[in-house]
C-alpha positions in Angstrom: -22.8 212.5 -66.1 -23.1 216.2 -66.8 -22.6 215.6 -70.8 -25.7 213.4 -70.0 -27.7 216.0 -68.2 -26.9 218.8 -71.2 -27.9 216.5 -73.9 -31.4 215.0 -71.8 -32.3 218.6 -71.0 -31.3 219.9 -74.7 -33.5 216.9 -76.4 -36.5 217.5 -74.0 -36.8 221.0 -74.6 -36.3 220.3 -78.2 -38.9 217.1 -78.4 -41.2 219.1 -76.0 -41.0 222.2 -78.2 -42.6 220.1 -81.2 -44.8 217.9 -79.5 -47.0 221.2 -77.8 -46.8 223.3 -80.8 -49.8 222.6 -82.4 -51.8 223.0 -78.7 -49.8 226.7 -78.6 -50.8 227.8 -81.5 -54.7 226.4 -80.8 -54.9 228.1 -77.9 -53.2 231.0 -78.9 -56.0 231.1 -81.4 -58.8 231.1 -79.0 -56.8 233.7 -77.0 -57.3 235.7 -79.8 -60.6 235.1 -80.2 -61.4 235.5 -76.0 -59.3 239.2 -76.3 -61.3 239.9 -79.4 -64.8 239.2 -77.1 -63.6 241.1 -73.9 -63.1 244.1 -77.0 -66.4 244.1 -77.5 -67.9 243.9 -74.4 -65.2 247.0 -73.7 -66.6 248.7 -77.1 -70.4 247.9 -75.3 -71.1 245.7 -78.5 -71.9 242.7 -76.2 -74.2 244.6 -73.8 -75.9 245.5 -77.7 -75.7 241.7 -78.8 -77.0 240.5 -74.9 -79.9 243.1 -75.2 -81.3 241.7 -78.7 -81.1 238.3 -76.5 -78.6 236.4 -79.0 -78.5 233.2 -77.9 -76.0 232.5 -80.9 -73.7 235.1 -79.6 -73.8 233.3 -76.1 -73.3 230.2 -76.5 -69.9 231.3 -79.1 -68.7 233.0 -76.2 -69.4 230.1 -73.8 -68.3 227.1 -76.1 -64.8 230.1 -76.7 -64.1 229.7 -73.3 -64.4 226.0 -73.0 -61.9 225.6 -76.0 -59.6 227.9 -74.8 -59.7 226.1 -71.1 -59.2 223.2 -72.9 -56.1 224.0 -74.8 -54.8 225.5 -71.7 -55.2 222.7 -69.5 -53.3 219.9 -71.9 -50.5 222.6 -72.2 -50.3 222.6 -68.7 -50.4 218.8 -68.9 -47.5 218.6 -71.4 -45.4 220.7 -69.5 -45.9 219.1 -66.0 -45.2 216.0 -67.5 -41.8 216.9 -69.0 -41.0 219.1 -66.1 -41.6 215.9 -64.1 -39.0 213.9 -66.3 -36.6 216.5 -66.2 -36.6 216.8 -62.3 -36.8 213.4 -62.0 -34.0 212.6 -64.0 -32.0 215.9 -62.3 -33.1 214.4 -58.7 -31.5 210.6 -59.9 -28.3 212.5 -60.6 -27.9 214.2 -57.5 -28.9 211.0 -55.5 -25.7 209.4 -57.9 -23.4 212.2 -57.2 -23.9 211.8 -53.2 -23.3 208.3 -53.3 -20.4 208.5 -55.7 -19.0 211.9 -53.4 -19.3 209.4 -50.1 -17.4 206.9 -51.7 -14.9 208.9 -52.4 -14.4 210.4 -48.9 -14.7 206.8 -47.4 -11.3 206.4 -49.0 -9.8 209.7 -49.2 -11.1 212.6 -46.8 -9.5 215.2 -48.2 -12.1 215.0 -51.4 -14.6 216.2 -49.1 -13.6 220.0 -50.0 -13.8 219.1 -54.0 -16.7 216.7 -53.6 -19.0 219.9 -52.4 -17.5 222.2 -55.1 -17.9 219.6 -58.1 -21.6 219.3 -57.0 -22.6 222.9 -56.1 -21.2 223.6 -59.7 -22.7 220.8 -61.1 -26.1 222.0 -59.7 -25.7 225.6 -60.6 -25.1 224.3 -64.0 -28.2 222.3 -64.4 -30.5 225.1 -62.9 -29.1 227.4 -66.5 -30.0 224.7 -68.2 -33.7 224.5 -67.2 -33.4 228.0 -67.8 -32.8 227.6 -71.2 -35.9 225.6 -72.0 -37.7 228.5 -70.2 -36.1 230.7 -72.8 -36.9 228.9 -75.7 -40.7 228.6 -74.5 -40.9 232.0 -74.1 -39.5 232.5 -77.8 -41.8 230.5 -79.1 -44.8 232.4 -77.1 -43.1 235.7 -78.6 -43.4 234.6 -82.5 -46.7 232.9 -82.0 -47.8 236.2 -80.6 -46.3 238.3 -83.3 -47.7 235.8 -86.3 -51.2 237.0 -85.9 -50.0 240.7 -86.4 -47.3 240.0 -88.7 -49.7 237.9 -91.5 -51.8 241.5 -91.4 -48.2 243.3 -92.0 -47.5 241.0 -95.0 -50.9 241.6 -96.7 -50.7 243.4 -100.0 -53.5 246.2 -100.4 -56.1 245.3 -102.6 -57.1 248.8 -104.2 -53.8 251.1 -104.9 -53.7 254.7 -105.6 -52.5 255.8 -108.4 -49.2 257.3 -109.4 -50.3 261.1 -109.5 -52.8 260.9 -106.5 -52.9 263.6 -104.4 -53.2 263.3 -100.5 -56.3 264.1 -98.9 -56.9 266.5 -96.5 -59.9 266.2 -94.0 -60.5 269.5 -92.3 -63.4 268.3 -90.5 -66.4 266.5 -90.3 -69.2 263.8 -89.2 -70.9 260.6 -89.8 -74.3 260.6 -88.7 -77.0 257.5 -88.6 -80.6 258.2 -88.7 -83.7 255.7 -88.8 -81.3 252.9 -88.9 -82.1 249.5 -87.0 -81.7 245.8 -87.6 -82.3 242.7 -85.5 -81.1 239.0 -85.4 -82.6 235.9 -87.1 -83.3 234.2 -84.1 -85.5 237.2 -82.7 -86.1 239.5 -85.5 -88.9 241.6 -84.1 -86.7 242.5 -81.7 -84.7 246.1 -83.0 -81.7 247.4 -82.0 
């Protein structure tokens, strides 16, 4: 019964792995997006865009969210659903281990002592094995985080300096804007 456990709980996690990958790496997509709003609004960019009254800008940021909420909430499905199969099946092996234990000690009392043991170890068994499937989730959460920065790691440069380039040194310095304005399509005599 436990070999049966080991092998349900090892081809869920695997099957469930697959099955919610492509909603993972949607929504971890419009997390990146959402993180890449809240910058702007941090950088003041959005108080710039909701001053010019961009109604484009808006409604990206509302129909964002609604994605993202989306994407969340059939992840959350998809896990409360195999959750549920897992438990259930884990509960229908505990209710077959007491009636198998109280058969025993019907006929032999003394098993009493290694009926308790063989299901308090069969338990604590089962409970690293959910475990696992926690672990491997959180993996996969790791690498789908890292993928975003890693496919900017793997970019080639475009330009390259040339063999006998010298360093440069900035010892100082400013950028300064002066009469500069511009405005969006959907209001254009509106400046910034």
């Amino acid at each position: 019964a436990l070999t049966f456990v080991y092998v349900m709980t090892i081809s869920l996690t695997l099957i469930d792995s697959r099955r919610r990958s492509s909603l993972r790496i949607m929504r971890k997509r419009l997390q990146d997006s959402a993180v890449a709003n809240v910058a702007d609004v941090i950088t003041n960019a959005q108080a710039t865009i909701t001053f010019a009254r961009e109604l484009d800008e808006q409604e990206k940021n509302d129909q964002l969210q609604s994605e993202l909420l989306k994407y969340r909430i059939r992840d959350w499905g998809a896990t409360s659903i195999s959750g549920s199969i897992r438990l259930g099946a884990l509960l229908i092996l505990q209710i077959l281990f007491i009636i198998y234990i109280s058969m025993q000690i019907r006929s032999n009392p003394e098993f009493l002592g290694v009926g308790i043991y063989a299901f308090t170890y069969t338990l604590s068994m089962v409970g690293k094995l959910f475990e696992l499937g926690q672990l491997f989730r959180v993996g996969e959460e790791a690498m789908l985080s890292a993928s975003t920065m890693t496919k900017y790691l793997l970019e080639r440069p475009e330009i390259t300096d040339s063999a006998d380039a010298i360093d440069l040194k900035i010892d100082g310095g400013s950028i300064d804007f002066k009469d500069m304005s511009f405005a969006y399509p959907d209001n254009p005599s509106e400046y910034i």
